[in-house]
C-alpha positions in Angstrom: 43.3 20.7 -8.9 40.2 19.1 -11.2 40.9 15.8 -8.9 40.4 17.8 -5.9 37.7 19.9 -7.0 36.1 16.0 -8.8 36.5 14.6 -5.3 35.2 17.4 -3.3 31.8 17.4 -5.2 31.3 13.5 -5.1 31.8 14.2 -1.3 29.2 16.6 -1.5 26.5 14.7 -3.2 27.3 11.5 -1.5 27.1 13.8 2.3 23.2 15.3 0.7 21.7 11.6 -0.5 19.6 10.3 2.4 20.2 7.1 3.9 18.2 4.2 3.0 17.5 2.2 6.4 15.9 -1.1 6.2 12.5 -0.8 7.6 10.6 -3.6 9.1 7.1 -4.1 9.6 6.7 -5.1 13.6 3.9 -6.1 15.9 3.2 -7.1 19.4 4.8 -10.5 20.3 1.6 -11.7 21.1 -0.4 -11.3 18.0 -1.0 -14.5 16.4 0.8 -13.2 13.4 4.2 -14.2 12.8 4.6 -13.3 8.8 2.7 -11.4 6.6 2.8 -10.6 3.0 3.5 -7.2 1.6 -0.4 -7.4 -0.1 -1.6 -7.7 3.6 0.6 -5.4 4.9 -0.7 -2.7 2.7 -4.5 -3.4 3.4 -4.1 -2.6 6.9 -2.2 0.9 6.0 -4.4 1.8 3.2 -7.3 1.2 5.1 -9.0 -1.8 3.1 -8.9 -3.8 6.3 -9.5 -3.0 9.7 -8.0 -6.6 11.6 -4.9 -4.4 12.8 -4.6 -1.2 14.0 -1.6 0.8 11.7 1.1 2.7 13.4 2.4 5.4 11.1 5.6 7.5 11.3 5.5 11.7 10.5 5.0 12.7 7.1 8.5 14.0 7.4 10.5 10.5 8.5 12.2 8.8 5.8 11.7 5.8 6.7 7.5 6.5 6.3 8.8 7.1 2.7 10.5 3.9 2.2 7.8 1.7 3.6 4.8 3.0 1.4 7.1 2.3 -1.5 8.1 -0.8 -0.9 4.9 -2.1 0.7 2.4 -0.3 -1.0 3.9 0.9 -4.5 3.0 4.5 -3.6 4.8 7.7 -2.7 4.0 9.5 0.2 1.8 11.8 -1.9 -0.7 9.1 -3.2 -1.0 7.4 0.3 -2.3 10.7 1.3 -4.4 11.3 -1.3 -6.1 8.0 -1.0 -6.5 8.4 3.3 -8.1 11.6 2.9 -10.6 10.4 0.7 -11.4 8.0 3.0 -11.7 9.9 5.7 -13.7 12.3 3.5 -16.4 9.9 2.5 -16.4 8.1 6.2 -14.8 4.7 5.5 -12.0 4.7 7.4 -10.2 6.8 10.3 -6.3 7.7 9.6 -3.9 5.6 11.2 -2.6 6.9 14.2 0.5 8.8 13.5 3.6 9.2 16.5 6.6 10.9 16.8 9.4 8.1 15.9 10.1 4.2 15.8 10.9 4.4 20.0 7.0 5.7 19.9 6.0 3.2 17.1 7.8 0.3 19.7 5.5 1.5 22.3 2.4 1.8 20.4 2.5 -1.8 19.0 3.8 -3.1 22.2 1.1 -1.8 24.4 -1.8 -3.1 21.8 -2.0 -6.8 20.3 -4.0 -6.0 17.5 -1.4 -3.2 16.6 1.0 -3.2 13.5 3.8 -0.7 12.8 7.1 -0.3 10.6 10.4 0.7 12.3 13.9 0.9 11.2 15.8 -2.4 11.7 18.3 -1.3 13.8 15.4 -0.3 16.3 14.2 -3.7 16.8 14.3 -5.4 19.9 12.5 -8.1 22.0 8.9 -5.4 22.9 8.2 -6.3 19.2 8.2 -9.4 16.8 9.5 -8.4 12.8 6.2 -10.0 10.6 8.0 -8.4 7.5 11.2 -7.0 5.8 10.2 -5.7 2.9 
C-alpha cells in the first residue's frame, strides 16, 4: 500500500512541474545577423538598445519565463519592473507583446529588423535561430 500511495504522489508532482522547452531566440532570415550573444540579446529586450525591434510572449507563457532567465538573469518580475520604469521616464516603449510563438514567427518574419524567442520545436524555415540559450 505505502508503494502505491509512494508512487501515486511522485506521479502527482511529476504531472504539476511544468515543462521546460528549449527556447530559441529567432529573427528574420534576412537580417544580417546570424549569431548573437546572450549580452546582446538582452540589450534589445531590456531596452538598452534599440537596433532590433523585441518580440515578446504574454506574461503568462512559460517559455517568456525561461528566456529572461536564461538571457537576461532576471525573473519575470524584475523585467517588468525595469520596462516600466522606462516607459515611465520616456526612454524606451515596451516591446510588442503577441499571443504565442505562431504570432512571434509572423512578427519577425514580416519585419527584418525584428528579434523574437520561440520554443524549439516551433522553428521552421520563416525564421533563422541567432541563439539557444
Amino acid at each position: 500500500m505505502k508503494k502505491i500511495l509512494i508512487a501515486a504522489c511522485l506521479s502527482t508532482l511529476f504531472t504539476t512541474l511544468p515543462a521546460l522547452a528549449e527556447v530559441v531566440v529567432v529573427v528574420n532570415p534576412k537580417a544580417a545577423e546570424s549569431a548573437l550573444t546572450k549580452d546582446q540579446v538582452a540589450q534589445f529586450f531590456l531596452g538598452k538598445s534599440t537596433s532590433m525591434t523585441p518580440i515578446d510572449q504574454p506574461d503568462s507563457a512559460a517559455v517568456r519565463a525561461e528566456f529572461y532567465k536564461k538571457v537576461a538573469d532576471k525573473d519575470a518580475a524584475q523585467a517588468k519592473a525595469l520596462w516600466s520604469k522606462l516607459v515611465f521616464t520616456g526612454k524606451a516603449t515596451m516591446p510588442k507583446e503577441v499571443a504565442d510563438h505562431a504570432a512571434v514567427k509572423a512578427a519577425v518574419a514580416a519585419n527584418p529588423k525584428a528579434i523574437g524567442y520561440i520554443d524549439k520545436s516551433a522553428v521552421d524555415a520563416s525564421v533563422k535561430v541567432v541563439l539557444t540559450p
